[in-house]
C-alpha positions in Angstrom: 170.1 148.8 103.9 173.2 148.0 105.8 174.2 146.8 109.0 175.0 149.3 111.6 177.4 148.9 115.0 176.2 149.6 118.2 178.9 149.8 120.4 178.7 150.0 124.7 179.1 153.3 125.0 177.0 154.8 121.9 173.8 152.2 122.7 171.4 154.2 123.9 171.9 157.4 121.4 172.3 155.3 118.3 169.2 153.3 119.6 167.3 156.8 119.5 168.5 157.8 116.1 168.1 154.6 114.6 164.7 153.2 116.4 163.0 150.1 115.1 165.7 150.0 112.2 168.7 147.3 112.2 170.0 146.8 115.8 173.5 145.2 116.0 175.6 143.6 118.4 179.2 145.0 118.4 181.9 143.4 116.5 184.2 145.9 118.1 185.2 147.8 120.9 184.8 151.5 121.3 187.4 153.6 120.7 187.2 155.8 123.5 190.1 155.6 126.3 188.6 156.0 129.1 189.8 157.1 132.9 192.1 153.9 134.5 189.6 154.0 137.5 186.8 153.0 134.9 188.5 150.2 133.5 189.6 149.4 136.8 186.2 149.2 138.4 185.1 147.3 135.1 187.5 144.3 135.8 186.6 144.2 140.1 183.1 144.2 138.9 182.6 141.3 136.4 186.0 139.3 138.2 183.4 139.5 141.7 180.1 138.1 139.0 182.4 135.8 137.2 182.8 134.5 141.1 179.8 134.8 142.5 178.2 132.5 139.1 180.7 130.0 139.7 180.2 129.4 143.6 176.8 129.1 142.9 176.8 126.1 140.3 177.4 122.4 141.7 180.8 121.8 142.6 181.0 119.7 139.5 180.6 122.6 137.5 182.4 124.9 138.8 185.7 126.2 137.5 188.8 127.4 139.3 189.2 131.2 140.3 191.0 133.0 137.6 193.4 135.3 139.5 194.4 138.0 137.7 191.6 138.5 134.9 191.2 141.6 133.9 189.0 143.0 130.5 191.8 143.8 127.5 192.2 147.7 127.0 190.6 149.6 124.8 192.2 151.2 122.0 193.5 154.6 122.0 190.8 157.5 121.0 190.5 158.8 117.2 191.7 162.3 118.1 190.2 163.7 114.8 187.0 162.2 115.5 183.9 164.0 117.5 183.9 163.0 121.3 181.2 160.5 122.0 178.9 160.9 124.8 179.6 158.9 127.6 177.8 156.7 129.8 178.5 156.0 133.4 179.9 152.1 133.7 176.8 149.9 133.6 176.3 148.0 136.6 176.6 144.4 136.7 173.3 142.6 135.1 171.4 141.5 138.2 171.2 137.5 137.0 173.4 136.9 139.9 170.1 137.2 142.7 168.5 134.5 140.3 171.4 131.9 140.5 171.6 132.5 144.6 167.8 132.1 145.1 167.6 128.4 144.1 165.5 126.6 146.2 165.3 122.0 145.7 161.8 121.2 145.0 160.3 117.7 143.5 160.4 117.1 139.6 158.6 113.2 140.0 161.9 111.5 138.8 164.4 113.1 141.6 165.0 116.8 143.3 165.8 119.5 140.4 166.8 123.1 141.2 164.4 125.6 140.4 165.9 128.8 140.2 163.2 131.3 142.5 163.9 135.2 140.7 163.9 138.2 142.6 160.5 140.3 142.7 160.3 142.3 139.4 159.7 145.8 138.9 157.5 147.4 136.6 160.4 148.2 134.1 162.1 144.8 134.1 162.8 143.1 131.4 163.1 139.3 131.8 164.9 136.8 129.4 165.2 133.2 130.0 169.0 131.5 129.0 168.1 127.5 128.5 171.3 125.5 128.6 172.6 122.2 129.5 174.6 123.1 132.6 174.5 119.9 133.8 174.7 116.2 132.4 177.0 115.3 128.9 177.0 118.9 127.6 177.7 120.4 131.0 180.9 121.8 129.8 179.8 123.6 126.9 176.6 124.9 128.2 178.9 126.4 131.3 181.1 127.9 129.0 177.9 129.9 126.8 176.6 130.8 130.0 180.1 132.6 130.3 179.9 133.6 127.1 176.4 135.0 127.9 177.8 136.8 131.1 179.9 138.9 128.9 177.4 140.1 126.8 175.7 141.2 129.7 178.4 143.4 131.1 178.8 144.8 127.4 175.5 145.7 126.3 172.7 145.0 129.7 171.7 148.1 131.3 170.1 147.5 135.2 166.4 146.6 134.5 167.2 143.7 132.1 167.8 140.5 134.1 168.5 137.4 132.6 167.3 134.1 134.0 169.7 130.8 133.6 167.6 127.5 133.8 169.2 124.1 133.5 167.9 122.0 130.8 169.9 119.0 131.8 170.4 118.1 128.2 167.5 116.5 128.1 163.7 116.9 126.6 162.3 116.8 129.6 164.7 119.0 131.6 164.2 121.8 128.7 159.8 121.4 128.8 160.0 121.9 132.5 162.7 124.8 132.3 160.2 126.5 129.3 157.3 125.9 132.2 159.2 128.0 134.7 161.2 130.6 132.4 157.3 131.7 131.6 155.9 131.5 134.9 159.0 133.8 135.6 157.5 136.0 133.2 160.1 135.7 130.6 159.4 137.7 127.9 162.0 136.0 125.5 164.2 132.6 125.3 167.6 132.0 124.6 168.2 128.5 123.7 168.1 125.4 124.5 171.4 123.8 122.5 170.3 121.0 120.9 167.3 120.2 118.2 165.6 117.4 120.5 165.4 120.3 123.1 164.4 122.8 121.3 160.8 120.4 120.3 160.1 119.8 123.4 160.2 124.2 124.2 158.4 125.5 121.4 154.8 124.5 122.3 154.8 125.8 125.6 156.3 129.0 123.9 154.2 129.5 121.6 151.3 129.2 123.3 152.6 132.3 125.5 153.6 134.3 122.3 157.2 133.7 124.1 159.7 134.1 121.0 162.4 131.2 121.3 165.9 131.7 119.5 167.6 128.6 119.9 171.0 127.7 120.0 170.3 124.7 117.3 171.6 124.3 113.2 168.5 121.9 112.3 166.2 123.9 110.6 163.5 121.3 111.2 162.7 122.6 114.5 162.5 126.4 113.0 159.4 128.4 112.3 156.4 129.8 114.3 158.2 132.5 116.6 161.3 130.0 117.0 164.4 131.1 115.5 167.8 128.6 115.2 171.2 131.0 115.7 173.2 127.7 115.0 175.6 127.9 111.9 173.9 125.9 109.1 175.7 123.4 107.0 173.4 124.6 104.2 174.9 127.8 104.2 178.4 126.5 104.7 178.1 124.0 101.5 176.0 127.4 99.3 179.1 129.8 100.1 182.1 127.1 99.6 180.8 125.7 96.4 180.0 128.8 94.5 183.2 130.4 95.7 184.7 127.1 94.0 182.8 127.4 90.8 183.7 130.9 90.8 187.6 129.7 90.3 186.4 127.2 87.3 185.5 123.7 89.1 182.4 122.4 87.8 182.1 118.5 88.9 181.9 117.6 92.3 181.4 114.6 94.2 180.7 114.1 98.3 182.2 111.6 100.7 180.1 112.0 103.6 178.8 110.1 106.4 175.2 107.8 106.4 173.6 110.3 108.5 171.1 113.1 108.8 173.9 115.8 108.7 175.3 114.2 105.8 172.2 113.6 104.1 171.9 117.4 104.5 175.1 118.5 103.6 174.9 116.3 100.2 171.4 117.7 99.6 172.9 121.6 99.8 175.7 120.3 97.2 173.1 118.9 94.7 171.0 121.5 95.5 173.5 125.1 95.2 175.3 122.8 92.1 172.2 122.9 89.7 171.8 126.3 90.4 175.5 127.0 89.2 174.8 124.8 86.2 177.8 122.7 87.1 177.4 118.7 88.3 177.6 116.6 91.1 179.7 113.3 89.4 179.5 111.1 92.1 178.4 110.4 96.3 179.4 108.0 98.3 178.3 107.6 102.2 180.2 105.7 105.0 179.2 104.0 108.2 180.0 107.0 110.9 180.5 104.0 113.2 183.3 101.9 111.0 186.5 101.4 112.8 187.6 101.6 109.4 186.3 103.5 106.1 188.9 102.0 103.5 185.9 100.7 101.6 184.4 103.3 100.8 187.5 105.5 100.3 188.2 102.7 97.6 185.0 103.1 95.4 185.4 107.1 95.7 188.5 106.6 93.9 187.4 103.6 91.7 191.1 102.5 92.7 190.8 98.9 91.6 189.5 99.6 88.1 192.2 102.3 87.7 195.1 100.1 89.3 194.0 97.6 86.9 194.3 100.2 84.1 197.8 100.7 85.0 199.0 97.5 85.4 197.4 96.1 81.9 199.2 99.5 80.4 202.4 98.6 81.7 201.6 94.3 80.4 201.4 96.2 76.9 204.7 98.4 76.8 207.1 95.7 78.2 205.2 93.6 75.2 206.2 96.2 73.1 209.4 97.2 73.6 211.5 99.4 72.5 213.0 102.5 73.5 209.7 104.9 73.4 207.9 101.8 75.1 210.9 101.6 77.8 210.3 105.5 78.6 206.9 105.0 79.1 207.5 102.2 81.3 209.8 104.5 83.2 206.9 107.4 83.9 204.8 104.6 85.1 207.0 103.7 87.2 205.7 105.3 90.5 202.2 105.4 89.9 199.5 103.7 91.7 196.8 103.9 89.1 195.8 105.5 85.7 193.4 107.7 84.7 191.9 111.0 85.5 189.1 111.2 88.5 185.9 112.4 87.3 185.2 115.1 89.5 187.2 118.4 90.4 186.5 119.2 93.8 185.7 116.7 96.6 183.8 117.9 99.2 184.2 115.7 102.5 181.0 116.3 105.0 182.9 115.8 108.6 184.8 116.8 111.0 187.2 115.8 114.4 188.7 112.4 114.1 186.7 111.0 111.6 187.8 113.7 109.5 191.6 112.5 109.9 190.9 108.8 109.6 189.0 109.3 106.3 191.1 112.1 104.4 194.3 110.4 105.4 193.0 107.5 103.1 192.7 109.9 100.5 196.0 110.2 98.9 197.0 106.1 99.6 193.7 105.3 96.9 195.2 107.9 94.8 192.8 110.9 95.2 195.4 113.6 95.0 194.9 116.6 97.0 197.1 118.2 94.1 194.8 117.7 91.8 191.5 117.6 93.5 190.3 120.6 95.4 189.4 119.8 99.0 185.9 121.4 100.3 184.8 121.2 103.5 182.0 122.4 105.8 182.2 124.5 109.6 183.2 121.5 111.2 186.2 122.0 109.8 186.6 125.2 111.5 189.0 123.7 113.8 192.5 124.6 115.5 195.4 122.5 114.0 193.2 121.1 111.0 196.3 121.6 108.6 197.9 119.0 110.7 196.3 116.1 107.9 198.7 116.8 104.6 195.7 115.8 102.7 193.2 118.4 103.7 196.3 121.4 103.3 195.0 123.8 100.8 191.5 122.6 101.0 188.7 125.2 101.4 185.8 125.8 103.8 183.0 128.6 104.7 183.1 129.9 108.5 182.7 133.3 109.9 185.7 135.4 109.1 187.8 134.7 112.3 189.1 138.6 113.0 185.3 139.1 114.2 186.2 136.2 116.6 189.3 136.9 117.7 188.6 140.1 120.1 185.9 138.2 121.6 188.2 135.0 122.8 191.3 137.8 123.7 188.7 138.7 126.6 187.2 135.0 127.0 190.3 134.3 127.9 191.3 137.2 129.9 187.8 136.5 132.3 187.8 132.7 132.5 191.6 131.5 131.9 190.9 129.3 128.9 189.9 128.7 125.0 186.1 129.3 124.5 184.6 126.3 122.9 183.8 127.0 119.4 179.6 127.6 120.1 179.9 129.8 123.1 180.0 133.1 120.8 176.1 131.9 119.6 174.9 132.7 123.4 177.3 135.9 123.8 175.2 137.5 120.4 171.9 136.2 121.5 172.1 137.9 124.6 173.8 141.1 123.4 171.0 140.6 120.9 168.4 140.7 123.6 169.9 143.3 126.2 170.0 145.8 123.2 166.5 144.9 122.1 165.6 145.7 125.8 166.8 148.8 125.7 166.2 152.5 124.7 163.7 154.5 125.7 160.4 152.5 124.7 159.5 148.9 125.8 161.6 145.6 124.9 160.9 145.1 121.2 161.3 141.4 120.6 158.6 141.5 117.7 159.2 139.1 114.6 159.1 142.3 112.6 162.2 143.4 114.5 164.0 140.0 114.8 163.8 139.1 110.8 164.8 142.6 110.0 166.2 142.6 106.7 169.1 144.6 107.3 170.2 142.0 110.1 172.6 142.5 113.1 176.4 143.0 113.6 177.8 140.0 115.9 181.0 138.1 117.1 180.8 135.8 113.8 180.2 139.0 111.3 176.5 139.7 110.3 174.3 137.1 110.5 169.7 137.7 110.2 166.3 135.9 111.0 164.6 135.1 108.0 160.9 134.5 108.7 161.3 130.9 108.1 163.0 131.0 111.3 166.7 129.9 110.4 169.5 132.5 110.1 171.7 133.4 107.3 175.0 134.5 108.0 178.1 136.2 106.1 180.4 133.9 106.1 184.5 134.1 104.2 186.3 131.3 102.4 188.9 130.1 104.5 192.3 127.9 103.3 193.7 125.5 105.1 197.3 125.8 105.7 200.0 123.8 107.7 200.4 125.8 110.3 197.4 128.6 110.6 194.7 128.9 107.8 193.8 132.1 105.6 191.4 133.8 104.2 191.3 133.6 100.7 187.7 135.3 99.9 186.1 137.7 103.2 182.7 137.8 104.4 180.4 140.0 103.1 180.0 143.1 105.8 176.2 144.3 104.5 172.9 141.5 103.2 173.3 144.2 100.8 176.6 143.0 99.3 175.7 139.1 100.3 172.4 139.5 97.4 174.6 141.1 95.3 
């Protein structure tokens, strides 16, 4: 089976043809063109939600007005193509009641804000959105309850009401959120963000057959009705080293850091490398909290054994003499070291600033970027990467960006500014859920229906449940170029094609 679109205005047929088969989120927008008062009444309406939400938060949190926003316009309609059937504009999703009936009541440890919803009716379909809108990660769970807001106005039709609780970043913040999201009657949860949160939601959960997909990429906290949407590095290290066996490399090696993630990351290499048949040469960890990782750069390269090489090769030719021993003296002339690396590809398990201080070691301890192939993971997946010479040409798995691209045109358009690189994982999860919700019949959030096989269409290309509880994803091979990076291998568009 194969993915299949469902875009805004064909949801509700396509939901009838297609009924408990694949349900997908939209990669794309409909190519209908419709009346100017309809787009018109599409930008007042979510510009006045957009508002509303923000007034509401702290004043911490809140983000200037953006004057002007409007959604990006559609693209002109197929004339060749049968006229869809059109649906009246949606009205905005009614979360906005939720966030204006906070009342302050007593946690223990201080007053917290317990959102009080709006009496339900007997066709209202609650979900619960868990995200740290306040404390450290403030900013980026903000943003994905933006991100979340958009989905609504896509895909959320006037009974489905989604419910945003404050986790605080904390494991405490989330328990007591999970507590109230079911005594809301929530009949599904989006989120929390991170793993620590995510523990502390899934017994409460589970005890209320309440299915949880999280925002998280440690499949630890997976399983048992809780699914993780996060990108896993796994996945990332299986599609970029296969890809590079593909083009002939067969030894690898892994500079990462002493950590869980890169004890992870190192484990997918070993673990996708044995498969292929090929080898993984050599590992070596660093301390993520070193000021400076020149040590371990240095062993990497075995620099000082192959600096010594050189300069005992050059000891023996200006003993020899000679014009041959002269011209060999000559080619030596600019090298640091001698001898060939013994792996192919390097694959370096970081990202950020870390990333720049160690590959910019690289090159001085003579790991050429020329001759070694660069491999990186999502964390990578980075504006202005190319800006380190040594990572330029290197390669890394990540959604295929086109799939993106439409998605932070109208980010931008709403909210005046870049989304941060998560926020598309709550605009699927909710489109995820509003379609779910939708239809004819009752809200279908069943595990049978989440881990369908054939999977669902979303802002970072197809992506499914697996009943384990983590996702796969299709995901391209991306180059990393000075200026702007390329795709050099796309994402697969069906499971189908992933398998095969």
């Amino acid at each position: 089976m194969t993915c299949v679109s469902i875009n805004r205005v064909l949801r509700r047929s396509l939901f009838t043809l297609i009924g408990t088969s694949a349900l997908v989120l939209s990669a794309c927008q409909s190519q209908q063109n419709p009346d100017t008062l309809q787009v018109e009444a599409q930008n007042k309406a979510l510009k006045a939600a957009a508002e509303q939400a923000r007034l509401q938060l702290p004043p911490s949190q809140q983000k200037p007005a953006v004057a002007g926003a409007r959604l990006p316009p559609e693209p002109a309609k197929d004339v060749t193509a049968s006229p869809p059937q059109i649906e009246p504009v949606p009205q905005v999703p009614s979360f906005l009641p939720y966030l204006q009936g906070r009342a302050t009541t007593s946690a223990g440890d201080g007053q917290q804000q317990i959102p009080v919803p709006p009496p339900a009716t007997s066709d209202t379909v609650r979900v619960a959105l868990m995200l740290p809108l306040s404390g450290r990660n403030g900013p980026i769970g903000k943003a994905m309850l933006d991100a979340a807001q958009l989905a609504l106005f896509d895909f959320a039709d006037p009974r489905f009401e989604l419910l945003p609780l404050d986790t605080k970043g904390t494991s405490r913040g989330a328990a007591i959120a999970a507590q109230n999201a079911i005594g809301d009657g929530a009949s599904l949860i989006l989120g929390p963000l991170l793993a620590s949160s995510v523990g502390a939601v899934a017994p409460a959960a589970r005890a209320a057959n309440v299915p949880v997909i999280a925002f998280s990429n440690d499949s630890t906290v997976a399983g048992q009705e809780v699914y993780t949407m996060g990108f896993l590095p796994a996945a990332q290290v299986a599609r970029v080293t296969r890809y590079a066996n593909q083009q002939g490399i067969t030894r690898f090696a892994a500079l990462a850091p002493d950590t869980a993630y890169g004890r992870r990351v190192v484990k997918a290499l070993e673990k996708t490398v044995a498969a292929l048949g090929a080898s993984v040469v050599q590992v070596q960890y660093y301390d993520p909290f070193a000021q400076d990782f020149t040590d371990p750069v240095r062993v990497l390269a075995n620099y000082d054994e192959r600096r010594k090489a050189l300069i005992d090769q050059r000891k023996q030719l200006e003993a020899e003499g000679g014009e041959v021993a002269l011209k060999a003296l000559k080619r030596l002339k600019n090298l640091q070291t001698i001898g060939d690396l013994p792996f192919e590809a390097l694959l370096v398990a970081d990202g950020g600033k870390r990333l720049q201080s160690v590959a910019a070691l690289l090159p001085f301890y003579d790991i050429d970027p020329g001759k070694i192939r660069m491999l990186g993971t999502g964390q990578w997946d980075e504006p202005g990467i190319g800006k380190e010479p040594a990572l330029v040409g290197g390669w890394y798995a990540a959604p295929q960006p086109a799939a993106r691209h439409e998605f932070e045109t109208q980010y931008r358009d709403i909210y005046g500014q870049t989304p941060p690189r998560l926020v598309t994982l709550a605009y699927d999860a909710t489109a995820l859920a509003a379609v779910l919700s939708g239809g004819t019949g009752a809200a279908d959030f069943s595990s049978q229906t989440l881990t369908n096989p054939s999977g669902f269409w979303g802002r970072d290309g197809i992506f499914r449940f697996v009943p384990s509880g983590t996702t796969e994803r299709g995901l391209a091979v991306i180059q990393i170029g000075r200026d702007r990076n390329h795709v050099i291998d796309d994402a697969p568009k069906s499971f189908e094609q992933l398998i095969n």
